[in-house]
BASEVEX-522821 format. One record per residue (C-alpha): x, y, z; residue number from 1. Coordinates in steps of 0.5 Angstrom, whole numbers. Example, Ala and Ser with C-alpha at 12.3 -4.5 7.8 and 13.67 -1.06 7.14 Angstrom:
     px     py     pz   nr
     25     -9     16    1
     27     -2     14    2
//
This chain:
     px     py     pz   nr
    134     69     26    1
    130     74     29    2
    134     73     36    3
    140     72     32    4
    139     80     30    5
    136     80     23    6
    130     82     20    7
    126     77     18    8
    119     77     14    9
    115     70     12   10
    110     70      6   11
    106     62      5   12
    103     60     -2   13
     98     55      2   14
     94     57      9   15
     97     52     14   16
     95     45     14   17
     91     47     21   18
     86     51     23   19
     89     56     28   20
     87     53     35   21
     91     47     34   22
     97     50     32   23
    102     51     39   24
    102     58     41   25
    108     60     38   26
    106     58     31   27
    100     61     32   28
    103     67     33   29
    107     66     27   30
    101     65     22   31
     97     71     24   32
    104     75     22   33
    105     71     15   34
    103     74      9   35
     99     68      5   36
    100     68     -3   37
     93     65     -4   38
     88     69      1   39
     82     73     -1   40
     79     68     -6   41
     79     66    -13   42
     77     72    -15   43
     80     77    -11   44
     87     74    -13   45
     85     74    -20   46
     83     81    -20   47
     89     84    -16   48
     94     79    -20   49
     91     83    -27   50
     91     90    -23   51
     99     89    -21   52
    101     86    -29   53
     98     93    -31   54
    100     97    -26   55
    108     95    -27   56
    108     93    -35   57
    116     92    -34   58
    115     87    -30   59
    111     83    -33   60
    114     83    -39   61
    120     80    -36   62
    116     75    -32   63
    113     72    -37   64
    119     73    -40   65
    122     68    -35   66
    116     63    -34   67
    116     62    -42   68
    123     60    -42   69
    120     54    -37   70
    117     47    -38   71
    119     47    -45   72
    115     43    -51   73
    110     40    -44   74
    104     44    -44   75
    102     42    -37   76
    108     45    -35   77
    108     51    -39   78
    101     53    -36   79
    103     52    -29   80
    110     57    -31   81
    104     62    -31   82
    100     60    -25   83
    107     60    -22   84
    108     67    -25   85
    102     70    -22   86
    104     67    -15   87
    111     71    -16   88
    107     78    -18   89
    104     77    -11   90
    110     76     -7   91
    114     81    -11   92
    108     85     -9   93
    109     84     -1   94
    116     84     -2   95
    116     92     -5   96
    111     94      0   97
    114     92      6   98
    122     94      3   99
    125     88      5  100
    131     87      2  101
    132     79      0  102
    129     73     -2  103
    130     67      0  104
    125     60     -1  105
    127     55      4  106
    126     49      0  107
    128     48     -8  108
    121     46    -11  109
    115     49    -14  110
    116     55     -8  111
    123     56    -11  112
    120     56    -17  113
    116     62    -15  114
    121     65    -11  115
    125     65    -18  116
    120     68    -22  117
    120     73    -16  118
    126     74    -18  119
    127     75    -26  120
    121     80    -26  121
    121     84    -20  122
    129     85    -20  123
    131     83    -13  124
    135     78    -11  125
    134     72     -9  126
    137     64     -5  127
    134     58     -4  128
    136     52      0  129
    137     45     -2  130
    135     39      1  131
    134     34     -4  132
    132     28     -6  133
    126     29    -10  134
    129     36    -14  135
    136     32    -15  136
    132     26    -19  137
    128     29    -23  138
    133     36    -24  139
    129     39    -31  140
    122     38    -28  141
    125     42    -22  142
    129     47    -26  143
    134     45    -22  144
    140     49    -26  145
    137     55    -28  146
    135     56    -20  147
    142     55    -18  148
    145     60    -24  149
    140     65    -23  150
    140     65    -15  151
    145     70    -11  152
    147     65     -7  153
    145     58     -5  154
    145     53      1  155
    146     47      2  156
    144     42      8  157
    150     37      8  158
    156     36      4  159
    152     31     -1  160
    147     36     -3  161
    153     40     -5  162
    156     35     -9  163
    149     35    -13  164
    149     41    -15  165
    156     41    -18  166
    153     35    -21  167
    147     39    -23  168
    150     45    -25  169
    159     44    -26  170
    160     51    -28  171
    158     53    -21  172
    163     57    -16  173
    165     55     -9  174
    163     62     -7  175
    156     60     -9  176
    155     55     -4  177
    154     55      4  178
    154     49      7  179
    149     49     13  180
    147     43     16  181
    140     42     20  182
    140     41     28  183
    134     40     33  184
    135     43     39  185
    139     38     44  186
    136     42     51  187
    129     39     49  188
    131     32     47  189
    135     29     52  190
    135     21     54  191
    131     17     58  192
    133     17     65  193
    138     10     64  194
    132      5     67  195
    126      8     66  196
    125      5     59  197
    119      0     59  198
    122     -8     59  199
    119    -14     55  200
    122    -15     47  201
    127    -11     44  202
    123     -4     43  203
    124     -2     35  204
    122      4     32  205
    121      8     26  206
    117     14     24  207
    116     17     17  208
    111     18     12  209
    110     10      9  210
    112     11      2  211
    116      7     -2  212
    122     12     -2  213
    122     10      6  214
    123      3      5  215
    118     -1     10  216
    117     -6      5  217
    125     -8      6  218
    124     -6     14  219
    118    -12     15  220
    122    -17     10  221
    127    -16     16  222
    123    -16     21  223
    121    -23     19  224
    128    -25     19  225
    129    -23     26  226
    122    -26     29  227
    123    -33     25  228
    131    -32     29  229
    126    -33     35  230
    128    -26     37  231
    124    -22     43  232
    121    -17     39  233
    116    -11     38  234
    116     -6     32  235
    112      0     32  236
    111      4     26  237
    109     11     26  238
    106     15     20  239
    102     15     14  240
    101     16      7  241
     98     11      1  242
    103      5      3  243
    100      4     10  244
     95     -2      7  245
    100     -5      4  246
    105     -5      9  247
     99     -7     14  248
     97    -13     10  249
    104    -15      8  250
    105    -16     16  251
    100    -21     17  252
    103    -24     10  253
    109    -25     13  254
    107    -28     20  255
    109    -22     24  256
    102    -18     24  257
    103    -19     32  258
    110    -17     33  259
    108    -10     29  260
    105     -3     31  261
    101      1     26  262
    101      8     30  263
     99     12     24  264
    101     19     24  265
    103     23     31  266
    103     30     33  267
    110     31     34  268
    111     31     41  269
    108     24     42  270
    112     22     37  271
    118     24     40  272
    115     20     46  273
    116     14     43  274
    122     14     40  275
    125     16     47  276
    121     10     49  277
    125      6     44  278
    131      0     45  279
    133      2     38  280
    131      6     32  281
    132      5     24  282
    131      8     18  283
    132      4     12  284
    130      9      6  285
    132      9     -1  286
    132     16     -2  287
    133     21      3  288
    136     29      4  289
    139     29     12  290
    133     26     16  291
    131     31     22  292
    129     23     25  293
    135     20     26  294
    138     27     29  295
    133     27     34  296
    133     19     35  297
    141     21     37  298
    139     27     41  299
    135     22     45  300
    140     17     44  301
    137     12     42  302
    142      8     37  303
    139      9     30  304
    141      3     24  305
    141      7     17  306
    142      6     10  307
    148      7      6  308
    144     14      2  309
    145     21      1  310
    148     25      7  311
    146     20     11  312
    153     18     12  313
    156     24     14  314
    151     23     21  315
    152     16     23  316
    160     13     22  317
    158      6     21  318
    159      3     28  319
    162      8     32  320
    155     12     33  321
    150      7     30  322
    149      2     25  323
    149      2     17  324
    147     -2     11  325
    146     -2      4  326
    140      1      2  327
    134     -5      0  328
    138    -11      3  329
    134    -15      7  330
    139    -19      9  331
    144    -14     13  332
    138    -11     15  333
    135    -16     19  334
    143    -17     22  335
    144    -10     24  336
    138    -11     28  337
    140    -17     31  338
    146    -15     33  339
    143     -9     37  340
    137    -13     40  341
    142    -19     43  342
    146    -14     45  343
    144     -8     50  344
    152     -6     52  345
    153     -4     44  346
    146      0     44  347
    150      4     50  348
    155      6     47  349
    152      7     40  350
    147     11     44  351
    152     16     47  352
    156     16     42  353
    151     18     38  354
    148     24     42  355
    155     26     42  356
    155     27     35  357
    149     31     35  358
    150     36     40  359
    158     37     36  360
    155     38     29  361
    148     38     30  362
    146     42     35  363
    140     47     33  364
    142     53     37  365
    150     52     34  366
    147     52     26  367
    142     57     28  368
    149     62     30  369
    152     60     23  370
    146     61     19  371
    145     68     22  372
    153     69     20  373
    151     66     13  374
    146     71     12  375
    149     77     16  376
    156     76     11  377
    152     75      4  378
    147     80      5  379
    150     86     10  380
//
């Protein structure tokens, strides 16, 4: 955005989840600029909170105001309304200090929560962008709708999302959306060389943080069906996260222990390496927003097998750029990646067809023009 033209300024509720030495030189760079909500201590938050409620009484009545109105009969929620408040006494602060003339949060959970509290006690505008899918399951726990009515404006990352926060909140105009869809940048990811992949079975790869929600459990089932197909193949799993012993032990259960690889979780740049290595690529999630990890599969492309869910429709056209399949069913599954395994020609094209469709619609330099026009034509 900052090369686009506009004047961009970060805060972070939360330090980064590495120590600055193993942050690549740009974000290391981009941390040192970042205004951190919750440095300085316990204390030293507690004491500038107290000073800025007493120092701006109108803001604060309006932000408690806001933050009562929230979590309801639920006294847990209700406590971390105030919590939340206290965050956005010190954003707004960071805000006025440095004469900016928007905010924005670009995820639609508790940072928008904090972001809209922001808004309500400081006056100042505010935007949020949507992904999904957790603030569409659970809407009232979100306070999904009281963020779209009370934002200035609100950014949706696929046609889906969109049509969620018309569910959410009916009353909602046209003119209150923007549809900006995400994009990975299509210079950097490029397809192997044709050749260069390795030889040997059937290369499937997945990434993705094991939790239920990303369907490994349905993915193993399948991967069964193909081994007891006596079909070549190899499954590398990338990720980690409370499912991972589970899935681990379910392998060896199901006899295939020696057709899968646990890679835990990976920096992204050899995570990338594998997926580019790969002879197909797949995602059987239940839930999803618009996965960044079918889009650089496709840029690399590798042809990709998803699920019928979310905005994931509106990447993959069953059959003319990959593959698709109801979400949980092992059966088409498992035929999806047998038709692709015993046939490389359709892994071609699929592949081709699917690096065309990214760098059409996904391309990152491409959404970026359109996000700086959004910004430029809602704020200028």
């Amino acid at each position: 955005m900052r090369e686009r033209g506009l004047v961009v300024e970060v805060a972070s509720i939360n330090p980064a989840d590495r120590s600055r030495a193993d942050l690549p030189t740009v974000e290391a760079a981009e941390a040192d600029a970042t205004f951190y909500v919750k440095s300085g201590g316990k204390f030293m938050l507690g004491f500038t909170v107290l000073a800025l409620a007493v120092r701006n009484p109108g803001v604060t009545v309006r932000g408690l105001r806001a933050a009562l109105g929230l979590g309801g009969l639920d006294l847990k929620a209700r406590a971390f309304a105030l919590f939340y408040l206290a965050e956005a006494l010190l954003v707004g602060n960071w805000y006025r200090r440095n004469s900016l003339q928007h905010l924005h949060a670009h995820f639609g959970g508790p940072v928008a929560t904090v972001a809209m509290l922001t808004g309500a006690a400081w006056q100042i505008p505010w935007s949020v962008t949507l992904h999904g899918p957790d603030e569409f399951f659970d809407q009232d726990a979100f306070y999904l709708r009281s963020k779209i009515e009370s934002a200035s404006f609100v950014i949706c990352i696929s046609d889906f999302c969109r049509s969620q926060v018309l569910r959410v909140s009916p009353s909602t105009k046209e003119t209150h959306l923007e549809v900006v869809r995400l994009g990975v940048d299509c210079d950097v990811l490029r397809p192997r060389i044709a050749g260069t992949r390795p030889t040997g079975p059937v290369r499937i790869v997945c990434t993705g943080r094991m939790v239920a929600a990303k369907g490994h459990r349905i993915l193993l089932e399948a991967a069964a069906v193909l081994a007891a197909s006596r079909i070549e193949f190899s499954l590398v799993l990338i990720g980690d996260g409370p499912e991972r012993k589970s899935l681990e032990a379910q392998s060896v259960e199901q006899g295939i222990a020696a057709h899968v690889r646990f890679l835990g979780a990976m920096a992204h740049q050899a995570t990338l390496a594998e997926v580019a290595d790969a002879d197909l690529f797949v995602l059987a999630s239940f839930a999803e927003g618009l996965p960044v990890a079918l889009m650089e599969a496709m840029a690399l492309g590798v042809p990709c097998v998803s699920t019928i869910i979310a905005a994931i429709p509106e990447l993959i056209i069953d059959g003319q750029n990959g593959l698709l399949v109801p979400a949980s069913n092992v059966e088409l599954l498992a035929k999806a990646l047998e038709r692709l395994a015993l046939d490389p020609v359709l892994r071609g094209r699929l592949g081709s067809a699917a690096r065309e469709t990214v760098i059409a619609q996904y391309n990152l330099a491409l959404n970026l023009d359109q996000l700086a026009e959004t910004w430029k034509d809602r704020l200028c």
